[in-house]
C-alpha positions in Angstrom: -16.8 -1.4 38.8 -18.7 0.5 41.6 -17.0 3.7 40.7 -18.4 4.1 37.2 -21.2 5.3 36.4 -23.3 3.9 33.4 -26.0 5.3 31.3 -28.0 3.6 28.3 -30.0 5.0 25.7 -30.9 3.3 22.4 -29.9 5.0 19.3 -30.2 4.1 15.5 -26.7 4.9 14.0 -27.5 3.5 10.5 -30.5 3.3 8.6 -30.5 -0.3 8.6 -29.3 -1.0 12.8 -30.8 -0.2 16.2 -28.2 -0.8 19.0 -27.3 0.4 22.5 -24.9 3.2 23.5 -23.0 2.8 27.5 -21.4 5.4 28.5 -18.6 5.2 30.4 -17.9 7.9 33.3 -14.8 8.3 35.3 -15.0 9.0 38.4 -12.7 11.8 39.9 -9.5 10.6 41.4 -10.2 7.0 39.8 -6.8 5.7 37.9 -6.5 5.2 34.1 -4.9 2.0 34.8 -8.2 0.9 37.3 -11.2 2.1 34.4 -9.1 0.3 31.7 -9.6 -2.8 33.6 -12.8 -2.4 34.7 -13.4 -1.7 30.8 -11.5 -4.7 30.1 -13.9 -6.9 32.1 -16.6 -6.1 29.8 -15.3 -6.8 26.4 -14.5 -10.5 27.4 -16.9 -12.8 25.1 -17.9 -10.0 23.1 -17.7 -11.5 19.7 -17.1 -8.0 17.9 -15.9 -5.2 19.9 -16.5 -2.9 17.2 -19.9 -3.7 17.0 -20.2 -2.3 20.7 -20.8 1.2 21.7 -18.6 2.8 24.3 -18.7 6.3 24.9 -14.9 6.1 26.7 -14.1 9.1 28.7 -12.3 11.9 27.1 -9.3 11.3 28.9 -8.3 8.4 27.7 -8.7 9.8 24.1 -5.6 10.9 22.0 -6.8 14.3 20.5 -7.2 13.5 17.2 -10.0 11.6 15.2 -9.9 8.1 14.0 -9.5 9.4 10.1 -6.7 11.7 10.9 -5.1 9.0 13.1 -5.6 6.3 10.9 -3.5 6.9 7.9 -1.4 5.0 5.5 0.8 7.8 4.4 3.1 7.7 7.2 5.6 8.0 4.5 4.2 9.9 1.3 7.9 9.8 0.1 8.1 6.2 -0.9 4.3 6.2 -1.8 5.3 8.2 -5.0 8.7 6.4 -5.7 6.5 2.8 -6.3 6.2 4.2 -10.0 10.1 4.7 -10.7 10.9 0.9 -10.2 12.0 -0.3 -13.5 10.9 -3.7 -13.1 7.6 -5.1 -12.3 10.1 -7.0 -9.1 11.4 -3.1 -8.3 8.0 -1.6 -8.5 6.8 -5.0 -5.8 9.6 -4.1 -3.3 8.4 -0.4 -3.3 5.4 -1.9 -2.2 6.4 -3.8 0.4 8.5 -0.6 1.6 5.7 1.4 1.5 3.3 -1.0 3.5 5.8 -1.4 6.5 6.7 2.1 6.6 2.6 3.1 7.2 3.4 1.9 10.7 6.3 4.4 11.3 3.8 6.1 13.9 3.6 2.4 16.3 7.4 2.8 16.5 7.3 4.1 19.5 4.6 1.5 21.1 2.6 3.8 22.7 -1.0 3.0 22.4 -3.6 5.9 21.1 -7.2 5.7 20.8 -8.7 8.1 19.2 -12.1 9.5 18.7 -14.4 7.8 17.1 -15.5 9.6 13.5 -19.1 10.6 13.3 -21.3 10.0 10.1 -20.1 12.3 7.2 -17.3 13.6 9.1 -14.4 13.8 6.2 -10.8 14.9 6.9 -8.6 16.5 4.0 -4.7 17.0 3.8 -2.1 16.9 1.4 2.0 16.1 2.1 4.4 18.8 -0.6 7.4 16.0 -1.0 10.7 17.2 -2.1 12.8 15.2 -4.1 14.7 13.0 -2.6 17.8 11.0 -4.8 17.8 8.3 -2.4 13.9 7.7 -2.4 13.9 7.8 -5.8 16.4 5.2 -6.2 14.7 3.0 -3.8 16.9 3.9 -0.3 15.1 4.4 2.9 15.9 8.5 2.4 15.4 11.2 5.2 11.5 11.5 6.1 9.3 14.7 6.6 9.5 15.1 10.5 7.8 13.6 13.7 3.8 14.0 13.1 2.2 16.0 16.1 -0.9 16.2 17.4 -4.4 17.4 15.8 -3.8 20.7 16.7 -0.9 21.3 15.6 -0.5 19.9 12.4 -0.9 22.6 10.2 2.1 23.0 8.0 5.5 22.0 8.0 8.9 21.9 5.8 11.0 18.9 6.0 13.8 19.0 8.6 17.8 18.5 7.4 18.2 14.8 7.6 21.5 12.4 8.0 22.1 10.6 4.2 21.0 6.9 4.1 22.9 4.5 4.5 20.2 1.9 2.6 21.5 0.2 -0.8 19.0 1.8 -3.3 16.5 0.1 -5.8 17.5 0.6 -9.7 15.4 3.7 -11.0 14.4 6.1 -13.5 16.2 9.4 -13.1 14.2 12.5 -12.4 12.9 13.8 -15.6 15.4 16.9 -15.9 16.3 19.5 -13.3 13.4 20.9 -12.4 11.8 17.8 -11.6 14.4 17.2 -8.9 14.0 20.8 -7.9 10.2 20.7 -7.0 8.0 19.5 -4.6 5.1 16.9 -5.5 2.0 17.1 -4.0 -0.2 13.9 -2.5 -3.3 14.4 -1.7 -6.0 12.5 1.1 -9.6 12.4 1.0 -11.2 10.6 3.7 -14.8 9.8 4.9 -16.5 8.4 7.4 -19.2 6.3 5.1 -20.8 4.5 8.4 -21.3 4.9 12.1 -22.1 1.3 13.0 -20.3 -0.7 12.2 -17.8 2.1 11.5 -17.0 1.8 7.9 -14.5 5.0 6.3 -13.1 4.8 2.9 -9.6 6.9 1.7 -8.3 8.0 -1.2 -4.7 9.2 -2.2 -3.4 10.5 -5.1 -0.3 12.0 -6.8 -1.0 13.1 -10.2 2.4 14.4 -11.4 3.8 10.4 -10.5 0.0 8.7 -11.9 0.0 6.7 -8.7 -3.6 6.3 -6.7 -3.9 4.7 -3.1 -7.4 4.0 -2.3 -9.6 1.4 0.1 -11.4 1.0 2.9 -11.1 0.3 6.6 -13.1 -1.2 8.7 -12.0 -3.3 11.5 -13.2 -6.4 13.7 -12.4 -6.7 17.4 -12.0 -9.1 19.8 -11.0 -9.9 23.3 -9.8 -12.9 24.8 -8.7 -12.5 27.8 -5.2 -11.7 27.9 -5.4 -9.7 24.3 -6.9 -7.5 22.3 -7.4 -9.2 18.1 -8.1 -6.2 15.6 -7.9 -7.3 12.1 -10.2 -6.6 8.6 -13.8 -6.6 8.8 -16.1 -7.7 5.9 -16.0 -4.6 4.3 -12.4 -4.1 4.3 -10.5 -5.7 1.3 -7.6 -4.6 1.7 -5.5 -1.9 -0.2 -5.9 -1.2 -3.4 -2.4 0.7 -5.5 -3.1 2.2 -9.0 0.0 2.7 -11.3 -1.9 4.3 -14.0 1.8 5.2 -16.1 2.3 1.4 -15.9 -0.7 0.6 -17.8 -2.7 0.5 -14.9 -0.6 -2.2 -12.9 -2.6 -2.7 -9.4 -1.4 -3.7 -6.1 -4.1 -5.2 -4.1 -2.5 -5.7 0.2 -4.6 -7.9 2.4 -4.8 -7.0 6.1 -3.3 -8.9 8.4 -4.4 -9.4 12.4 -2.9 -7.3 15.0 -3.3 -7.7 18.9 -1.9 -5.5 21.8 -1.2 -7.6 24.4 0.7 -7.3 27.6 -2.3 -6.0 29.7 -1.5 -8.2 32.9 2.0 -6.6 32.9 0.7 -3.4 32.8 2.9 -2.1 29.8 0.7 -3.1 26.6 2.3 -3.0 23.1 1.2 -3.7 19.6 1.9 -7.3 17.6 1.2 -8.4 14.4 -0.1 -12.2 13.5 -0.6 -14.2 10.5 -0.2 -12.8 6.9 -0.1 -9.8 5.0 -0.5 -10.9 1.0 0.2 -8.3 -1.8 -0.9 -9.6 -5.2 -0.7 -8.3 -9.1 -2.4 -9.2 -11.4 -0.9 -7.7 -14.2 2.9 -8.5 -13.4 2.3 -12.3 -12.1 4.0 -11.0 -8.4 2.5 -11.7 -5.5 4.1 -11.5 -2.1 3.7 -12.9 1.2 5.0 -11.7 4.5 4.6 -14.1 7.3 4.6 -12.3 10.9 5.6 -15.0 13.2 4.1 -16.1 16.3 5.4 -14.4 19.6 6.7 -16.6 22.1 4.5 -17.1 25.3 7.1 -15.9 28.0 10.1 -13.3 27.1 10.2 -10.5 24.9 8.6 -10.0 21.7 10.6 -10.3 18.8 8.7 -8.2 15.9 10.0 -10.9 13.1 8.9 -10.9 10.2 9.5 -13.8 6.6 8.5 -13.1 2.7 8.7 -14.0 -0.2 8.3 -12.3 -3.5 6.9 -15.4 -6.3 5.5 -15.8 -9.6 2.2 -16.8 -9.7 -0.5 -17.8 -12.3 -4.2 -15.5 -11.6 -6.1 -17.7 -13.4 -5.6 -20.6 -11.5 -4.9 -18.7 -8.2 -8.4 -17.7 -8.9 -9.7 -21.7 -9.4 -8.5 -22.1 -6.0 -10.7 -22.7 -2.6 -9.7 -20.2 0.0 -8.1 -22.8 2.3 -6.4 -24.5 -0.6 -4.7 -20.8 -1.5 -4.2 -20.0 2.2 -2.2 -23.2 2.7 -0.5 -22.4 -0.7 0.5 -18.7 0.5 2.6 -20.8 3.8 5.8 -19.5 3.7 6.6 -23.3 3.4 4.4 -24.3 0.7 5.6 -21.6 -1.5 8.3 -23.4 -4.2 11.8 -22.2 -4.5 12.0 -22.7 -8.2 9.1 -19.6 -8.2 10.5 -17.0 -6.0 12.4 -14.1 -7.0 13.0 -12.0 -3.7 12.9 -12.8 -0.1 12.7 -10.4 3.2 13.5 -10.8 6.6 14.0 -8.9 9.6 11.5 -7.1 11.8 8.2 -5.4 11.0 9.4 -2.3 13.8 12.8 -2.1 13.0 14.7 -3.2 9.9 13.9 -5.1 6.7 16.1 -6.8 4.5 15.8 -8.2 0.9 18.0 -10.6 -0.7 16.9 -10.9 -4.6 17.1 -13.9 -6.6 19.4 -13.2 -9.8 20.9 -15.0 -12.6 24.2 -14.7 -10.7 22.6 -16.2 -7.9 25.9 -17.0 -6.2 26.6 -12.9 -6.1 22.9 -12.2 -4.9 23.4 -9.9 -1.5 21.4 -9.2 0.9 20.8 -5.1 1.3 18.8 -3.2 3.8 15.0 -2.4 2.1 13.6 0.1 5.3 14.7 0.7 8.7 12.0 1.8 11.0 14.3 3.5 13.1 15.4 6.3 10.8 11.6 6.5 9.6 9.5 9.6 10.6 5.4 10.2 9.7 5.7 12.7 7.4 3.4 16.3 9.1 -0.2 16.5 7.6 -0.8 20.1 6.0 -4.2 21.2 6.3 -6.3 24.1 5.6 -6.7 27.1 8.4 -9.1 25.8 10.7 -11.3 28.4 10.0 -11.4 27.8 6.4 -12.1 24.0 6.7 -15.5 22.2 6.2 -17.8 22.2 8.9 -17.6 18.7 9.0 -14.0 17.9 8.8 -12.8 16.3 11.7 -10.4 19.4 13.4 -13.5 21.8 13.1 -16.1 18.7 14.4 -13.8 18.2 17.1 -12.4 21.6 17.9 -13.6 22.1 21.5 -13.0 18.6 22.9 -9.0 18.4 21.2 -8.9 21.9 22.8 -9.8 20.8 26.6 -7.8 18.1 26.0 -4.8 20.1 25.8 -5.5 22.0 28.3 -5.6 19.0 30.5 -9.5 19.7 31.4 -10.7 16.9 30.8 -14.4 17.1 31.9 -14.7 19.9 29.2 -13.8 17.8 26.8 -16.3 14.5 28.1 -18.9 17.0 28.2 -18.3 18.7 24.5 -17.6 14.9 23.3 -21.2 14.1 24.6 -22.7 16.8 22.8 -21.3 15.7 19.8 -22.3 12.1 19.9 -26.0 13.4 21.1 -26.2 15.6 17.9 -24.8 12.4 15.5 -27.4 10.2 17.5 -30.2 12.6 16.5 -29.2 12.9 13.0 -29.3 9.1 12.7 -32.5 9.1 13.7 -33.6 11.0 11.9 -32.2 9.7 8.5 -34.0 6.1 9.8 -37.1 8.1 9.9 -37.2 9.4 6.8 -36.3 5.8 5.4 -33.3 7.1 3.7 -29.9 6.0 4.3 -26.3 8.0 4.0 -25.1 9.7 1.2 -21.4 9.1 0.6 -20.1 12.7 -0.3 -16.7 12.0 -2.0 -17.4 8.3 -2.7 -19.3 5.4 -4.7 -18.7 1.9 -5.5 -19.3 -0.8 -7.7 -21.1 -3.4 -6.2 -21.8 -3.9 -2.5 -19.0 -2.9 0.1 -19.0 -6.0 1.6 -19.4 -8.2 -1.6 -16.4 -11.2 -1.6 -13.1 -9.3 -3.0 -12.4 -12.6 -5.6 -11.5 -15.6 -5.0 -8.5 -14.4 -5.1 -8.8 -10.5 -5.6 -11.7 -8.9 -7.3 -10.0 -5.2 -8.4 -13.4 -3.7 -8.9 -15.1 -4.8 -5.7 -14.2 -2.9 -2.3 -12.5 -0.1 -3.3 -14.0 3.7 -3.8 -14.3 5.5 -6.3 -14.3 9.2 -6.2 -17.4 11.2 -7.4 
């Protein structure tokens, strides 16, 4: 486009990788719609558009960084209710409630993008969850409020919500009054672990429920054309959930592939392709949900199939990867092994129908409904008494032009803070050292192979 304005300048953003940095100006008066576009035009053949480095103007920026933004605890509520299934099939559905709620924030379809985290750059919060009877036995329950924006998150209580109408899970009752009484605290630790390609790894934790959530993300990014294909990366496999007062029972989720689409139309919104696959080792469970293709001409529909089925590790584990891909068809999978099945849509309600001894009485119930889900508010520390490098102080001045709608500000102060993260790179590749997780370690190399079919070591972080 002859109305942007392009600058290069090579940069080393990893000890190991040398790449090239465009910038990408707007000019005054020039449409979002019309940069978009012109943006657009360049990512067509790009194999990995993560592995490309725009500097996007601020404006087009939500005002909030990528390890705020991206975050699983959407719902914090039913993260800490997975322990009180009863059954290893109870504790699976939680799961699976849990992983389709993370995406309470898409509900709206409004794409963000926000800024992209520098090296070392860590954001910390924590969620206080009151009790909820009808979390606790499995319902969809009330939420913690609409999330806002990274300025204003600071603190929040939980608004008065309608009861649910949601059939509930069996469950352990609360252990005594004062357990139903109190507030329990979940806890986030994120961390930006590598600039290019951007690698962050997260960790959540409840200790009074025993329950850990823990992985890392890093995406791969294509675009084709028409659409725009994020899924997993190499490094990313999957979600890893620690039931440490079941023994230890872990939950490993694979990704699936997401594209927004809907770019020639001029109104983009968000679908999900192929497979999401939760497996467990430990209970023999191991779900698949199946988002189904999107027709080529009318709406979207959003729907979703699964199936919750027994399964044997050990010779789940003998298997090729396309021999257990074509296995984990929702087609392939035999009746005579599932227990559970789901349908419905992944933005708006999810169903369950379990398989029982009285088969013939077996109903269906509602498992979440997206529409009476709210992100639960982030609570952080004063911004003055966070980190230097956490993201709300790193990013203080740009979210504050932002707001203020001054949007050259904030290009400008975003500048300066890629300059300095360019300089420091360098500088690390200089000295021949490479980064220093602060928070995290591993076992083994990030990107090792997570199995075949799920390695529970590999890929996930471990705190210091």
């Amino acid at each position: 486009m002859e109305s942007m304005k392009k600058s290069e300048s090579e940069v080393s953003l990893d000890s190991a990788v040398s790449v090239k940095t465009e910038n990408i100006n707007a000019t005054d008066g020039e449409s979002k719609v019309k940069l978009v576009f012109g943006l657009l035009k360049k990512l067509v053949g790009v194999k990995d558009i993560s592995a490309m480095r725009l500097s996007l103007p601020a404006s087009l920026l939500e005002p909030e960084s990528n390890l705020e933004f991206w975050n699983y605890m959407d719902r914090p509520d039913y993260f800490i209710s997975i322990p009180d299934g009863q059954t290893p099939l109870e504790r699976m559905l939680r799961v699976v409630r849990w992983w389709f709620a993370k995406d309470t924030k898409w509900k709206d379809q409004r794409l963000r993008k926000p800024y992209n985290s520098v090296l070392g750059e860590r954001f910390c919060c924590w969620w206080d969850v009151p009790f909820d009877a009808a979390v606790a036995a499995g319902g969809q329950g009330a939420g913690e409020g609409t999330s806002t924006s990274a300025s204003q998150q600071q603190s929040a209580s939980a608004p008065v919500q309608p009861p649910s109408t949601t059939t509930p899970l069996p469950s352990a009752a609360p252990a005594g009054a004062a357990a139903a009484a109190s507030a329990l605290k979940v806890t986030c630790v994120t961390e930006q672990i590598s600039h290019h390609p951007p690698v962050s790894a997260y960790y959540y934790e409840c200790k009074e429920k025993g329950i850990v959530g823990r992985g890392v993300d890093h995406i791969a990014a294509r675009f084709t054309g028409t659409n725009i294909k994020v899924g997993p990366g190499s490094q990313n496999q999957g979600i890893y959930i620690t039931l440490q007062t079941h023994a230890n029972e872990e939950y490993n989720i694979q990704h699936p592939w997401a594209s927004v689409t809907g770019w020639l139309s001029g109104s983009p919104y968000v679908i999900v392709g192929e497979r999401a696959v939760i497996t467990c080792p430990r209970s023999g469970l191991k779900c698949v949900l199946e988002y189904k293709d999107e027709p080529t001409f009318g709406k979207p529909r959003f729907a979703i199939e699964g199936k919750v089925f027994t399964y044997d590790y050990a010779a789940d584990a003998a298997l090729s990867e396309k021999e257990r891909k074509e296995r984990e068809k929702i087609s392939k999978i035999p009746d005579a092994a599932v227990v559970a099945r789901l349908t419905g849509q992944w933005n708006g309600q999810i169903h369950v129908t379990e398989k029982t001894a009285a088969a013939a009485a077996a109903a269906q119930r509602l498992l979440f409904d997206m529409g009476e889900s709210e992100p639960a508010v982030k609570q952080t520390l004063p911004l003055a008494d966070q980190h230097p490098m956490e993201s709300r102080r790193i990013w203080e001045k740009v979210t504050a032009a932002l707001l203020a709608k001054d949007s050259n500000t904030a290009t400008d102060e975003k500048r300066v803070i890629e300059d300095r993260q360019r300089k420091e790179a360098a500088e690390l590749e200089a000295a021949g050292r490479s980064f220093d997780s602060f928070f995290f370690e591993f076992k083994g190399p990030r990107d090792a192979k997570p199995g075949p079919p799920v390695n529970m070591d590999v890929g996930k972080p471990y705190l210091k």
